[in-house]
DSSP file (Angstrom, degrees, kcal/mol; ACC not computed):
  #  RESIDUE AA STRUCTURE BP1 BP2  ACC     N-H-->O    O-->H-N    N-H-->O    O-->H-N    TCO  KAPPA ALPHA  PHI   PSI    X-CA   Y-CA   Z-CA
    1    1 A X              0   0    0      0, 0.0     2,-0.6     0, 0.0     0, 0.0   0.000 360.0 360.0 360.0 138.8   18.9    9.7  -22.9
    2    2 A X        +     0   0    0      1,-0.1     3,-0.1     0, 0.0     4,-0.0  -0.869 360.0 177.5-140.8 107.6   18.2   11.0  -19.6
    3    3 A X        +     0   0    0     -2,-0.6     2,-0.5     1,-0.1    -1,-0.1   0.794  67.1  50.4 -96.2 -31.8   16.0   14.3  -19.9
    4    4 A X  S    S-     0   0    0      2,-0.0    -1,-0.1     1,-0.0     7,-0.1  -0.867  81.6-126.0 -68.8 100.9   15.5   15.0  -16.1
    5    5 A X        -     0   0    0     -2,-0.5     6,-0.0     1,-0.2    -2,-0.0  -0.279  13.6-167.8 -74.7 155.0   18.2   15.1  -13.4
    6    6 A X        +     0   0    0      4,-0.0     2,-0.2    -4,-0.0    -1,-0.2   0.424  57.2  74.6-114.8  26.5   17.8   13.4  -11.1
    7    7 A X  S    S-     0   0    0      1,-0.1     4,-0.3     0, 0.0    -2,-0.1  -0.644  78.3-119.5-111.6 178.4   20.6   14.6   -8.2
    8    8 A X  S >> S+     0   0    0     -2,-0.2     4,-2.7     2,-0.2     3,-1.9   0.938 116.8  58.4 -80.0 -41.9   20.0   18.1   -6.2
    9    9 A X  H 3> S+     0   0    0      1,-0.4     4,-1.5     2,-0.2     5,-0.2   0.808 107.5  49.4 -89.4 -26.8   23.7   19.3   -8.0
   10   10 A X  H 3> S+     0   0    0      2,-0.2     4,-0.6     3,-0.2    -1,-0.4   0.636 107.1  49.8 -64.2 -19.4   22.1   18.7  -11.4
   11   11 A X  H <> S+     0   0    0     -3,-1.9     4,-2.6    -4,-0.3    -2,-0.2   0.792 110.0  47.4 -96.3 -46.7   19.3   20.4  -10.9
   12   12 A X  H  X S+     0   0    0     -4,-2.7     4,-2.0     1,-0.2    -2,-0.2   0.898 110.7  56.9 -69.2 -32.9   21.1   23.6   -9.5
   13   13 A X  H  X S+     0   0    0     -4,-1.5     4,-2.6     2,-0.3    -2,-0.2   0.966 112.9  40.5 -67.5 -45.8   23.5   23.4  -12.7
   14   14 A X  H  X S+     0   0    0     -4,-0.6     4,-1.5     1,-0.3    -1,-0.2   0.809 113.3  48.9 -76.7 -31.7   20.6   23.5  -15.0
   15   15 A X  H  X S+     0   0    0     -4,-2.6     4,-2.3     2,-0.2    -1,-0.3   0.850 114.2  49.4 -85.1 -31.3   18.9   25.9  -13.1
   16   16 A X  H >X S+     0   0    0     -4,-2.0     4,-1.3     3,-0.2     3,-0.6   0.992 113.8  53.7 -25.1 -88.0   22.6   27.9  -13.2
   17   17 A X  H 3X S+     0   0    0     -4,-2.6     4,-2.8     1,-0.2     5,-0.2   0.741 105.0  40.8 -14.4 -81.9   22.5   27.3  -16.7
   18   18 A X  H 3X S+     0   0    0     -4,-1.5     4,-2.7     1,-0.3    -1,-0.2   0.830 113.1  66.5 -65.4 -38.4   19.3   28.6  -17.9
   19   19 A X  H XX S+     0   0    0     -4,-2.3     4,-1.2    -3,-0.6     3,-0.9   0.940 107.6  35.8  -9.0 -97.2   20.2   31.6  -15.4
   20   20 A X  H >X S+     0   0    0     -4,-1.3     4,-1.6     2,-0.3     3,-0.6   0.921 109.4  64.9 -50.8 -62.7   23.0   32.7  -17.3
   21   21 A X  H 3X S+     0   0    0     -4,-2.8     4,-1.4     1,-0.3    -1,-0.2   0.876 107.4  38.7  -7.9 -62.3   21.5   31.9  -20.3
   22   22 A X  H <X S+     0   0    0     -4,-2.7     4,-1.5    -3,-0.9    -2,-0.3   0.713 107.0  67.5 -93.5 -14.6   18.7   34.6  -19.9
   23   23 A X  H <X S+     0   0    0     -4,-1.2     4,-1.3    -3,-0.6    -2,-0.2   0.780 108.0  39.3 -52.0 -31.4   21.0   36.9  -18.4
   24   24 A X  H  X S+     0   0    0     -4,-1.6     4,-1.0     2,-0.2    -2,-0.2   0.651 110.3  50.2 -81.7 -24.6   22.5   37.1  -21.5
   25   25 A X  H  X S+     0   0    0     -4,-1.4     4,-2.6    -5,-0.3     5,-0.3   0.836 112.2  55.9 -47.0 -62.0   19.8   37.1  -23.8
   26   26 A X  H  X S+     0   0    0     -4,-1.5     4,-1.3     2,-0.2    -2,-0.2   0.908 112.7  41.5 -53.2 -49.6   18.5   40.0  -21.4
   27   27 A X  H  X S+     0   0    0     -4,-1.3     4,-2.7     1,-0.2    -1,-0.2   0.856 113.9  50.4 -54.2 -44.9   21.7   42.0  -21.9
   28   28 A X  H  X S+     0   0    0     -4,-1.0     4,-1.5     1,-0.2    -2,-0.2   0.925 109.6  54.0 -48.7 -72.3   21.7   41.1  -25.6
   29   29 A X  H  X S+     0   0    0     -4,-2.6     4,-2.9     2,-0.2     5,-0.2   0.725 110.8  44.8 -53.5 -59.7   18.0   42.4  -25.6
   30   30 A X  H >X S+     0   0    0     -4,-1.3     4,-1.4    -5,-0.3     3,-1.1   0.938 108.6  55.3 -88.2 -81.4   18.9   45.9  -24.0
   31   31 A X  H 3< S+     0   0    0     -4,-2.7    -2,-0.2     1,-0.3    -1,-0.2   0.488 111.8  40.3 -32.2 -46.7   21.8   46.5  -26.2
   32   32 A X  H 3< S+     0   0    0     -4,-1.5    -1,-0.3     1,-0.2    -2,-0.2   0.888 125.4  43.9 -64.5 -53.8   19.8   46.1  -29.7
   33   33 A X  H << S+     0   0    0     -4,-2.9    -2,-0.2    -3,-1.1    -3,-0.2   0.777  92.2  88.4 -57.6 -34.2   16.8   48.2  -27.8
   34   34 A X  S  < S-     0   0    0     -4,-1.4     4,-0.1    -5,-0.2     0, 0.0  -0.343  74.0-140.7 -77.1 161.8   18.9   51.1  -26.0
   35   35 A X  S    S+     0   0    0      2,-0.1    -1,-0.1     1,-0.0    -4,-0.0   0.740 108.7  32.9 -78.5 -54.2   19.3   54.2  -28.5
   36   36 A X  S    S-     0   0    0      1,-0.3    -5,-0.1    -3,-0.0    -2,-0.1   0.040 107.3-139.9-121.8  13.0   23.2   54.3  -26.9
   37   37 A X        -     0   0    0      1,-0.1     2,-0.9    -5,-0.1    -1,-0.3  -0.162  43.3 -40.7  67.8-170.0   23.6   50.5  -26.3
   38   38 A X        -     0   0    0     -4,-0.1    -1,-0.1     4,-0.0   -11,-0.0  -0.836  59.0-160.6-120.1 104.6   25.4   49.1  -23.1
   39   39 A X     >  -     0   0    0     -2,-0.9     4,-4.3     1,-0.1    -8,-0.1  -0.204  35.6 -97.6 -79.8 167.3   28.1   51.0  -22.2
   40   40 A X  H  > S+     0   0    0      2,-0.2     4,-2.0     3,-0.2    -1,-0.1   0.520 117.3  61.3 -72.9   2.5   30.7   49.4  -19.9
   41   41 A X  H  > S+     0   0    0      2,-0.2     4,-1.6     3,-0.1    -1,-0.2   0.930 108.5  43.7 -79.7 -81.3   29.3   51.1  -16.7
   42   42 A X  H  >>S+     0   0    0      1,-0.2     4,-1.4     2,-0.2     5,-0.6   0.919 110.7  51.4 -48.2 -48.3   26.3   49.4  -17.2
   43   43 A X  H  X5S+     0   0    0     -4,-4.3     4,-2.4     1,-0.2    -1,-0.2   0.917 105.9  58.6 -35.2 -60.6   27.7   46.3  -18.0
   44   44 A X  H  X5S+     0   0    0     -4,-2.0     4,-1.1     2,-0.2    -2,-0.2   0.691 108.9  45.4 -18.1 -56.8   29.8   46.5  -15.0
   45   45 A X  H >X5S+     0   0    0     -4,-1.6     3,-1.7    -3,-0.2     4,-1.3   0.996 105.0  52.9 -41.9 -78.4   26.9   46.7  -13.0
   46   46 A X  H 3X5S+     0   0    0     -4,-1.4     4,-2.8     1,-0.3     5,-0.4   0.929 114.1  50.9 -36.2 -56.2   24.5   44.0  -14.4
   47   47 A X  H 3XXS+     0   0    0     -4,-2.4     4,-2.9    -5,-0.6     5,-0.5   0.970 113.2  47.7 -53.0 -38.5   27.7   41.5  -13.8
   48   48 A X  H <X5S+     0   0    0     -3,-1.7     4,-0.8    -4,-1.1    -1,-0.2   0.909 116.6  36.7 -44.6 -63.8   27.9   42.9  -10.4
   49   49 A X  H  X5S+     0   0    0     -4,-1.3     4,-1.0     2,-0.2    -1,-0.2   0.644 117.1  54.8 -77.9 -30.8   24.4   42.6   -9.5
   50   50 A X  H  X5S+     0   0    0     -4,-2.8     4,-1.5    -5,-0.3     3,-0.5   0.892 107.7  51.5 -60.2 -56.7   24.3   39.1  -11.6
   51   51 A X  H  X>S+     0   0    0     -4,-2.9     4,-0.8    -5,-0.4     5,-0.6   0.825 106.1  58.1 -63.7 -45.3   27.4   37.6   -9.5
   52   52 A X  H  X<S+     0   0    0     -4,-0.8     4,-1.2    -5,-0.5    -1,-0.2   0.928 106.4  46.1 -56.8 -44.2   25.5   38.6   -6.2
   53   53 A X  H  X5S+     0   0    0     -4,-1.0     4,-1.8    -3,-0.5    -2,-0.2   0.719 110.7  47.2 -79.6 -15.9   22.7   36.6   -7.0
   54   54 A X  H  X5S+     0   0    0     -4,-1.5     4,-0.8     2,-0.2    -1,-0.2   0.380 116.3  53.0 -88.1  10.8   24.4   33.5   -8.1
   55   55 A X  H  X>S+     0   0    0     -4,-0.8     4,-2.9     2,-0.2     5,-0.7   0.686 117.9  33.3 -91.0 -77.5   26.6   34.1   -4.6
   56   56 A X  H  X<S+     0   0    0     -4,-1.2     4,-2.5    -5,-0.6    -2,-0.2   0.848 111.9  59.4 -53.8 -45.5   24.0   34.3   -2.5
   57   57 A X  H  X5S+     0   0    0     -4,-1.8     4,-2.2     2,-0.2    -1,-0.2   0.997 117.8  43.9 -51.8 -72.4   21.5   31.6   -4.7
   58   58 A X  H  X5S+     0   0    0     -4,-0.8     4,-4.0     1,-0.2     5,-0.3   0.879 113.2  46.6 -18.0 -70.6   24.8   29.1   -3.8
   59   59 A X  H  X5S+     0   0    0     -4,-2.9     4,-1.9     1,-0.2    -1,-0.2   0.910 109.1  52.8 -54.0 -45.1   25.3   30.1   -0.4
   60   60 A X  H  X<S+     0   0    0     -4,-2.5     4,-2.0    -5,-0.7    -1,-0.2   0.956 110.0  47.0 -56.9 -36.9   21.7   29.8    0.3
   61   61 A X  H  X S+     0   0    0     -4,-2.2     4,-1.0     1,-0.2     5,-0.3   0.923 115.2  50.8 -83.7 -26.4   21.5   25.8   -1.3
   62   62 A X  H  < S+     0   0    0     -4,-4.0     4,-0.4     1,-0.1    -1,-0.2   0.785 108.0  50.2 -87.4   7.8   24.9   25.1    0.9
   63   63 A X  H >X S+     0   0    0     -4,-1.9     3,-3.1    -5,-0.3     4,-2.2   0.921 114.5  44.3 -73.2 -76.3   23.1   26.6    4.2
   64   64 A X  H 3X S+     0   0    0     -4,-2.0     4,-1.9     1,-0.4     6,-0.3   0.826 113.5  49.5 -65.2 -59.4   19.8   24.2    3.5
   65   65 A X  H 3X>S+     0   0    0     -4,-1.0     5,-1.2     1,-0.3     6,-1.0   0.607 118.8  43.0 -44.4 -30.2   22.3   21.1    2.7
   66   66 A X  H X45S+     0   0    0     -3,-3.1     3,-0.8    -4,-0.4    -1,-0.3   0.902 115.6  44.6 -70.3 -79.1   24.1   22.2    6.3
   67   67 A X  H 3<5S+     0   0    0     -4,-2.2    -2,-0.2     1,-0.3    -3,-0.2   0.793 123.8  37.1 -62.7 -26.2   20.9   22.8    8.3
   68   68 A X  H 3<5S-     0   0    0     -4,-1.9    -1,-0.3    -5,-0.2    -2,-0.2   0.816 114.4-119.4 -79.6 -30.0   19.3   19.1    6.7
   69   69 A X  T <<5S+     0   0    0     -4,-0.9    -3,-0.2    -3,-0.8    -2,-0.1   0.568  74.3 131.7 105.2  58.1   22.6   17.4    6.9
   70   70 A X      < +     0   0    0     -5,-1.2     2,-3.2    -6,-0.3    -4,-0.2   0.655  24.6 115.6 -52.5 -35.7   23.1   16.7    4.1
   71   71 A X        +     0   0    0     -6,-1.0     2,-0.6    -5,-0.2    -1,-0.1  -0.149  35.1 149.8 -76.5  55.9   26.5   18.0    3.9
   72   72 A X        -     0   0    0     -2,-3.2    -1,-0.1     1,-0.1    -6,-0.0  -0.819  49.6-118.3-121.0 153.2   28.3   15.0    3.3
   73   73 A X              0   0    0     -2,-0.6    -1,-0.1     1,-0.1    -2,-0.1   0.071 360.0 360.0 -63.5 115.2   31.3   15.2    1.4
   74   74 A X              0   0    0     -2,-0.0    -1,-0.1     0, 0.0    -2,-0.0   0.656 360.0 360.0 -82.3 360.0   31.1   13.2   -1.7
């Protein structure tokens, strides 16, 4: 059993993972805490703002994989 990854695309899935993982937890967290819960406005947001960073966290690893050149197609 293989506890580490070892490739760059494993690493970003796990780190994805645990990402989403605590995003949901976090949400989970505020709903049980809020007095009025997490209305769909706020929800909306948080997804919003959630989706942005895993856009941009993407984009950013296929810029470095470009600019090292890396980027070849497997």
């Amino acid at each position: 059993m293989q506890l580490l990854p070892e490739s760059d695309k494993a690493v970003a899935l796990l780190a994805g993972g645990v990402t989403l993982a605590l995003f949901v937890v976090g949400i989970a967290i505020v709903s049980v805490t809020s007095p009025s819960g997490v209305g769909g406005r706020e929800l909306a947001g948080f997804a919003v703002g959630f989706g942005l960073f895993v856009a941009i966290y993407f984009v950013s690893m296929s810029a470095d994989r470009v600019l090292r050149g890396d980027d070849k197609q497997e």
